[in-house]
C-alpha positions as CSV (number, residue, x, y, z in Angstrom):
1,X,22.8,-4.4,11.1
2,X,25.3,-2.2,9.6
3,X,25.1,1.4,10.5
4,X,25.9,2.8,7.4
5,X,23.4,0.8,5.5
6,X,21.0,1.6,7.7
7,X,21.7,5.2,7.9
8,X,21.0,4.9,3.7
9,X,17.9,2.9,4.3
10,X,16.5,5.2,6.6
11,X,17.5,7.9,3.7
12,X,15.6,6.3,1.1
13,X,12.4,5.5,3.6
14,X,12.1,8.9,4.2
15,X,11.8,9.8,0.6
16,X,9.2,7.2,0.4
17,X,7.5,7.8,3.2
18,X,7.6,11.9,1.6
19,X,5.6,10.6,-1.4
20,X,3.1,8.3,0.5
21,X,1.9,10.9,3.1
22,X,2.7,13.9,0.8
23,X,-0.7,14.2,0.3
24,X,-2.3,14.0,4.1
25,X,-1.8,17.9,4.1
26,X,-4.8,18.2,1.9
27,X,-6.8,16.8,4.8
28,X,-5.1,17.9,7.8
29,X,-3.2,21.1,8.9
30,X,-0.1,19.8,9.7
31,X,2.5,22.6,9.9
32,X,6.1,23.2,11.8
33,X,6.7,21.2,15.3
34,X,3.6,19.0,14.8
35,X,4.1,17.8,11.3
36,X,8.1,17.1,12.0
37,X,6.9,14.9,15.0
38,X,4.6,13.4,12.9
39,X,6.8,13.0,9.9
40,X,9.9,10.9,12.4
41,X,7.4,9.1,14.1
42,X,5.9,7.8,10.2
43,X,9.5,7.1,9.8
44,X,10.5,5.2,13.0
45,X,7.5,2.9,12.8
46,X,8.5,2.1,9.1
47,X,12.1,1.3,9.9
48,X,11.2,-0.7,13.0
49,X,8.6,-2.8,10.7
50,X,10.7,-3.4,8.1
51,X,13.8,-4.2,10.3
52,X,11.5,-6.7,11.7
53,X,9.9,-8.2,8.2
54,X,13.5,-8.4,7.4
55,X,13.6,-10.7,10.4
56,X,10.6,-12.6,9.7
57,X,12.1,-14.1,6.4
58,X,14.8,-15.7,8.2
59,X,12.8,-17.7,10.8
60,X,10.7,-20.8,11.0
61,X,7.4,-20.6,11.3
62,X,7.2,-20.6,15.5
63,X,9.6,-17.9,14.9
64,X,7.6,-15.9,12.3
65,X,4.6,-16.0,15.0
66,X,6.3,-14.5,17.7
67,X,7.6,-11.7,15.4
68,X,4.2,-11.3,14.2
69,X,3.1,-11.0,17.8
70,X,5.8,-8.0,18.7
71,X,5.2,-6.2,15.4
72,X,1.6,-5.9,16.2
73,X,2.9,-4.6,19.5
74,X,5.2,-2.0,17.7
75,X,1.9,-1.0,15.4
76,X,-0.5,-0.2,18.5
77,X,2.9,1.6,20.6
78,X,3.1,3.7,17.0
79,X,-0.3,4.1,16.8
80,X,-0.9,5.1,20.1
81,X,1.9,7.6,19.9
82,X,0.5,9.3,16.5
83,X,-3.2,9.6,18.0
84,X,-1.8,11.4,21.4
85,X,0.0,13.7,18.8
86,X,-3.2,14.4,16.2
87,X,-6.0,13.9,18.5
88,X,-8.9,11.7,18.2
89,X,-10.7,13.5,14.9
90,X,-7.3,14.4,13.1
91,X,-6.0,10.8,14.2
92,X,-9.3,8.9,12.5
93,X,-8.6,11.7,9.2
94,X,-5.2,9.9,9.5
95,X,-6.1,6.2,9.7
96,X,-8.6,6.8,6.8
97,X,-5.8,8.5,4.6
98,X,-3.3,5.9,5.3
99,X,-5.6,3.0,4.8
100,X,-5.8,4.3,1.0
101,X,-2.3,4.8,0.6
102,X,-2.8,1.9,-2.0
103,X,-5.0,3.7,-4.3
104,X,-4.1,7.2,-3.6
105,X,-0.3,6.4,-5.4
106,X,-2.1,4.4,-7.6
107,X,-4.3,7.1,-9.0
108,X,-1.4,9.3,-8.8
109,X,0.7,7.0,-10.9
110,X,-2.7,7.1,-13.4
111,X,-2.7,11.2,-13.3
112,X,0.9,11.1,-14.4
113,X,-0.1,9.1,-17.7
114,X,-2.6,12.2,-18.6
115,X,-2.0,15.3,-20.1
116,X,-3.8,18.4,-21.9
117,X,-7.3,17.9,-22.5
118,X,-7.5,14.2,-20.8
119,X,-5.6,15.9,-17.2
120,X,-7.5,14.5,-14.1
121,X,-9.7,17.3,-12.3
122,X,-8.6,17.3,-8.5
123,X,-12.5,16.1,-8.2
124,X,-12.2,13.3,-10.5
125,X,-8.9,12.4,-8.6
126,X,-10.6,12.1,-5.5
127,X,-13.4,10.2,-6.5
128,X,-11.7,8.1,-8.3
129,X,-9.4,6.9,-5.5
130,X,-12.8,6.7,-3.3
131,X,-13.6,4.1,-6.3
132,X,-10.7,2.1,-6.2
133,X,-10.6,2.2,-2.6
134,X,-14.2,1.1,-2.1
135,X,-13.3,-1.7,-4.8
136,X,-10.1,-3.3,-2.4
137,X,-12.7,-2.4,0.7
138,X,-15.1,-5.1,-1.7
139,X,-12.2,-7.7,-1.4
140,X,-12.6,-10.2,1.5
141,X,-10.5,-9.2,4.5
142,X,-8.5,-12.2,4.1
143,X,-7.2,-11.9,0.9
144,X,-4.0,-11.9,-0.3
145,X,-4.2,-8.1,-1.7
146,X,-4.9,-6.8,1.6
147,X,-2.0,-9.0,3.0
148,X,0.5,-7.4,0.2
149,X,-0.8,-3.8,0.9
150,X,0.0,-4.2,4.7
151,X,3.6,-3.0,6.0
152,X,4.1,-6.4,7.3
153,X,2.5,-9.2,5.1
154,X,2.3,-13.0,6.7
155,X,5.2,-14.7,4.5
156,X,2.9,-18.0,4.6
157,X,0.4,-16.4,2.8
158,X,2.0,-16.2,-0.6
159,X,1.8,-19.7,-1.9
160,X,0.7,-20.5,-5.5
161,X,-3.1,-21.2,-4.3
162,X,-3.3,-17.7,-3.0
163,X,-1.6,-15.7,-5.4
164,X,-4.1,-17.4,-8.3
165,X,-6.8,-16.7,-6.1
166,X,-5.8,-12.9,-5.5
167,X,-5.6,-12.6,-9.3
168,X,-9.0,-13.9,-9.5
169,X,-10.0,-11.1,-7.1
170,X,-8.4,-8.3,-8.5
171,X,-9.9,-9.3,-11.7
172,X,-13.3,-8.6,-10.4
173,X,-12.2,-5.9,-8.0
174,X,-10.8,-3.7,-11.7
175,X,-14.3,-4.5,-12.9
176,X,-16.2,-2.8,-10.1
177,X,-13.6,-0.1,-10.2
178,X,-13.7,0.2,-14.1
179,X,-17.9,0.5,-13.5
180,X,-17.1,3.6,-11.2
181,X,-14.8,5.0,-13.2
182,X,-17.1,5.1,-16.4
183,X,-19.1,7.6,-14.1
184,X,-15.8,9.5,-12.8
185,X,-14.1,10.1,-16.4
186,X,-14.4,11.5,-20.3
187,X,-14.2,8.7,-22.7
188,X,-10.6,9.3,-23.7
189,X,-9.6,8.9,-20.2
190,X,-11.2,5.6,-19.6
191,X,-9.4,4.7,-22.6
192,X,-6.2,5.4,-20.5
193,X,-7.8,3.6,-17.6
194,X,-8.5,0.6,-19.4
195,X,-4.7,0.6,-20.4
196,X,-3.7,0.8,-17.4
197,X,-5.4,-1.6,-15.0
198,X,-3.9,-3.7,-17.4
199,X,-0.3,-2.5,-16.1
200,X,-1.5,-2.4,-12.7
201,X,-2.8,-5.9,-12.9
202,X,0.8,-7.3,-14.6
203,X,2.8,-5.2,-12.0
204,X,0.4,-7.0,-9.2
205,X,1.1,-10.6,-10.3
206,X,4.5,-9.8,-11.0
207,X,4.8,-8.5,-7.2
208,X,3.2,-11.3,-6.0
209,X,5.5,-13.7,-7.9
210,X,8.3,-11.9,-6.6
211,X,7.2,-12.1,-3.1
212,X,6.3,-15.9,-3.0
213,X,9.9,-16.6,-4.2
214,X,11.4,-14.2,-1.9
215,X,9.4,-16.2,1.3
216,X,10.1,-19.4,-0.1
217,X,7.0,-21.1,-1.7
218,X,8.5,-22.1,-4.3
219,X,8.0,-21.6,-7.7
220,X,5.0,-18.6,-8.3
221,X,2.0,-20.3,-10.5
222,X,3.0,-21.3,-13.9
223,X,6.5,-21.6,-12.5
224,X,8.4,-18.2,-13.3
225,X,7.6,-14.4,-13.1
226,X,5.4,-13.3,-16.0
C-alpha cells in the first residue's frame, strides 16, 4: 500500500513486462499511440493482478474464492479493453503470443546459451517454441504447470501431491519436446538442449517448492527446496 513501493514495483513490472511482449512486434505492427496504449494497458492489468495475488495469500479460503472471482473479472474488463484497441484478428495474434509467453522466454533463455556455429536460426527459434509450446498444450488443462504459468495461480493448488505430480508431467512433456527438437536442431545443439531442460526442470521444482511454502502447504516433497 505504500506509494513509493508501488511506484518501484510498477518500475520493475514494466521492465518485465518490456522483455515478455518485446517480441509481439514480430507479429503485429504496433507502432506510436497504439502500441503506448497497448503497452499501459499490459501494465495496469499486471499490477492490478498481482496487487490482488498479493491479497489472495493473506486470506482464508472463502476469501481466496471471492478474490478469485473479481480477478477473473479484472482479466475479461482487460481483455475486453485490449481487443477493442487491436481488433478481432490482431487481438487473437495477441492471445496466441501471450499464451506462449512461457516458452517463448524459455527458448530465448536457451538462444542466449549458444554461440558461433551452434547460434539458433530465427526459423529454428520459432519452431522450436511451437515445440515446447505444443508440448505444455499436451499437458492436461488442470495441471499444476499451467496453474504456475498463469498470472494468478490457485494457492490451493501447490500441495506436495501436485507438485510430485507436475514433475511427473514435465518429465514427459521435455520428452515430447526433446523428440521435436531432434528434428529442429544440429547435434551440438541438442547437446545444449539436453543440458538444459535439465536446468529448466531444477529451476521448475525449485519454483514450485518455493511457491508451496510461500502459500502455506507446508513443507514441498522431500521436505526442503532442492
Amino acid at each position: 500500500k505504500n506509494p513509493q513501493m508501488k511506484e518501484m514495483m510498477r518500475a520493475q513490472q514494466k521492465v518485465a513486462m518490456g522483455q515478455m511482449y518485446g517480441g509481439l512486434s514480430r507479429y503485429l505492427s504496433l507502432t506510436g499511440e497504439r502500441k503506448e496504449q497497448l503497452d499501459e494497458l499490459l501494465l495496469d492489468r499486471q499490477m492490478a493482478l498481482a496487487e490482488m495475488g498479493l491479497a489472495m495469500m493473506s486470506g482464508d479460503k472463502e476469501d481466496m474464492a471471492k478474490r478469485g472471482e473479481e480477478v477473473a473479472a479484472v482479466q475479461k474488463e482487460y481483455d475486453a479493453a485490449i481487443k477493442a484497441l487491436l481488433g478481432d484478428d490482431d487481438y487473437e495474434i495477441f492471445k496466441h503470443y501471450e499464451e506462449s509467453i512461457p516458452e517463448q522466454m524459455s527458448v530465448s533463455m536457451f538462444k542466449n546459451s549458444l554461440t558461433g556455429d551452434n547460434a539458433l536460426s530465427e526459423q529454428q527459434e520459432y519452431d522450436l517454441i511451437a515445440a515446447l509450446y505444443d508440448a505444455r498444450k499436451a499437458l492436461p488443462a488442470e495441471s499444476l504447470l499451467n496453474q504456475q504459468n498463469s498470472q494468478t495461480p490457485d494457492p490451493s493448488m501447490f500441495s506436495e501431491e501436485r507438485i510430485a505430480e507436475a514433475m511427473r508431467q514435465l518429465e514427459t512433456s521435455q520428452k515430447a519436446a526433446a523428440e521435436r527438437a531432434g528434428t529442429i536442431l544440429g547435434a551440438a545443439q541438442m547437446e545444449q538442449f539436453k543440458t538444459w531442460q535439465k536446468q529448466m526442470a531444477d529451476m521448475q521444482r525449485l519454483g514450485l517448492n518455493m511457491a508451496a511454502q510461500m502459500f502455506g502447504q507446508g513443507q514441498p516433497p522431500g521436505g526442503a527446496a532442492k
